[in-house]
Every structure is written in structure tokens, then in C-alpha cells.
N, C-alpha and C positions, 0 to 999 in steps of 0.2 A: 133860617137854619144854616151853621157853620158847616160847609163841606168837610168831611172828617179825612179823606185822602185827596193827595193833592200831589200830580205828575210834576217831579225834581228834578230840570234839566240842566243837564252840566255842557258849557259852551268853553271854548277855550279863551277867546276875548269877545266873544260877539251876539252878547246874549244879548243887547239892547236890539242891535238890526233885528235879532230873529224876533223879537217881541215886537216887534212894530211891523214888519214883514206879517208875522199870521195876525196879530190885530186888524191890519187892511183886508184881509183874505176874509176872515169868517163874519158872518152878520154878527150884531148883538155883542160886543168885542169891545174892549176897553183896556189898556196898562191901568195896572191898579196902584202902581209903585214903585218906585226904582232908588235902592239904595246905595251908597259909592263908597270905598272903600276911605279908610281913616287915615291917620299917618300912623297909626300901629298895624298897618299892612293886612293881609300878605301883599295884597296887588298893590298898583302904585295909587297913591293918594289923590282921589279926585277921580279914577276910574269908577267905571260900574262894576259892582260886585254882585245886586243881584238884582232881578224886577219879578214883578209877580203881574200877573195879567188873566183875564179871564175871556177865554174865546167861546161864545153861544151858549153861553151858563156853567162851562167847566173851568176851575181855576187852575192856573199852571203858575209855579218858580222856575228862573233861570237865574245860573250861574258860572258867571265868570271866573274861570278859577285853572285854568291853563292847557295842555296839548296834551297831558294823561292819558284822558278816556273818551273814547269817540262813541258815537252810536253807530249800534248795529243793529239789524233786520228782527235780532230776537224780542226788541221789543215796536209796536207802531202804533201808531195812533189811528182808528178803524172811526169814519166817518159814515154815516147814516145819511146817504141821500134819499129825498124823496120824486126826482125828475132825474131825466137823460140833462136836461138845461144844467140842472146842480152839479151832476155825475160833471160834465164839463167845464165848466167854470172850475170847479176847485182844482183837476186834472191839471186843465193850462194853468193856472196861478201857484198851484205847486210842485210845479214839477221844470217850472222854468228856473234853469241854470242848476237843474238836478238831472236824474235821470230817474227813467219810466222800467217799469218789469212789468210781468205778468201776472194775470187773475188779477188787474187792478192798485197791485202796489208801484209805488213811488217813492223816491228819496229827494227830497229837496236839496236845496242849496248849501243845506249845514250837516247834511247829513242822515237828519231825521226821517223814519219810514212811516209812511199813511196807508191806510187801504181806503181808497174811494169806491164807495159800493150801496149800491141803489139797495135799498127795502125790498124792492121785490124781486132780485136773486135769492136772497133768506129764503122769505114764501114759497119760489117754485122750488128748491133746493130740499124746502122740507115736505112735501107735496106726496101727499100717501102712496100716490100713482108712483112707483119708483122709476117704471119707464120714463115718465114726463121729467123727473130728476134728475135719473143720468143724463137724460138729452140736455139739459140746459146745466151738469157740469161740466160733458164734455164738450160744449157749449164756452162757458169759459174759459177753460182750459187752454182754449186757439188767442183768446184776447189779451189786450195789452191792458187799454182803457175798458172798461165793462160798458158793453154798446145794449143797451135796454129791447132796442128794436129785436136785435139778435139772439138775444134769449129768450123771447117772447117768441120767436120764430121756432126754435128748436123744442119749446114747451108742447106748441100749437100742432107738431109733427102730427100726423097718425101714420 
């Protein structure tokens, strides 16, 4: 089945690094494509103009296409971890030569915002108990990285 939506990122020249950049990062990852621009422009002839790549069974386009428009926080990319091991590994690998915020978000090196965030934040978050809920919002609330143990901790409170 053809994916019917598909995340369109606009780089300013450097959409191939960042295509190969999270190809390396996420399991199950492949560039599917990379096409380069013609000598009817706009960019220069023999540059990359765009690649298409698919990170863990979601497809993404990137495009090269100049200094315009930058990303910003209102939109990220929300990953589903299932371990504190996942939650860190992807943390350190995307966030180097970026920088780190709070309740879990990150901005890589091009700019782009992730939220790295375990499965069972969700679960206690939505947890009938609302006591047990607020504890492990305002739980995350203190964190940079989402520390699994530590929520687990403030859940378990009585």
C-alpha cells in the first residue's frame, strides 16, 4: 500500500547529509532516491534537488531549495520508544550538534524538532488514577531527556 501522506522537508542546500544523517539513526531506513537538479535550474546543475528516504516504515521528501524557510518547533517529529536503551540512543544521536529542551524535545543539527518519548509516559499520563498522572507529569515537567526510571518512580508514589 502507497503511503498517502508524506512529511516535505525543505533544506536549504543540505538535504542529502540530513538524508543519510537519520537513515544511519533509525532502524529499517533506506534513501529511496535522490534526484539533482537539470540545467533548467533553479539550483545549479548537478546539485541535489531532492531525495526521498524512508526511516522505520515512514517515508519522508527533502528539498534543497535555499535559505527561505527554516524549521521551527511548531512542527516535530514524535518518536515512540519502547526502552530507557531506545529513549537514549536516539537522544545522543540526535541531538548531537543540536540542542536539547525540555519534556524530551530536541532540535538536531538542521534544525528539525523530535520529541523522544517512551510508550509508557502516554499510559501513565493517561491512567485513571489522576493522582498517579499528575505525579508523573509533573514528573516530566523537571526533565530534559524522559528518564523511564523516574517516572516510574513518581507513578509508584503513595
Amino acid at each position: 500500500m502507497t503511503q498517502k501522506i508524506t512529511p516535505f522537508l525543505w533544506f536549504d542546500d543540505n538535504a542529502e547529509e540530513a538524508t543519510n544523517f537519520y537513515v544511519s539513526i533509525f532502524k529499517n531506513s533506506e534513501v529511496l532516491s535522490v534526484s539533482r537538479y537539470g540545467d533548467a535550474g533553479p539550483g545549479e546543475e548537478g546539485t541535489v534537488m531532492t531525495t526521498s528516504f524512508r526511516l522505520d516504515g515512514q517515508e519522508f521528501m527533502a528539498l534543497n531549495a535555499g535559505p527561505m524557510f527554516k524549521f521551527t518547533e511548531a512542527i516535530s517529529f514524535f518518536v515512540d520508544c519502547e526502552s530507557q536503551d531506545e529513549v537514549d540512543e536516539l537522544w545522543e544521536k540526535l541531538s548531537e550538534g543540536g540542542e536539547t529542551s525540555e519534556c524530551g524535545w530536541l532540535k538536531d543539527k538542521f534544525g528539525l524538532s523530535w520529541q523522544i518519548i517512551p510508550s509508557v509516559l502516554g499510559e501513565m499520563l493517561h491512567d485513571e488514577d489522576r493522582e498517579k498522572a499528575n505525579r508523573v507529569m509533573q514528573a516530566m515537567l523537571q526533565m530534559t531527556k524522559i528518564d523511564i526510571a523516574k517516572l516510574k518512580q513518581a507513578y509508584d508514589q503513595e
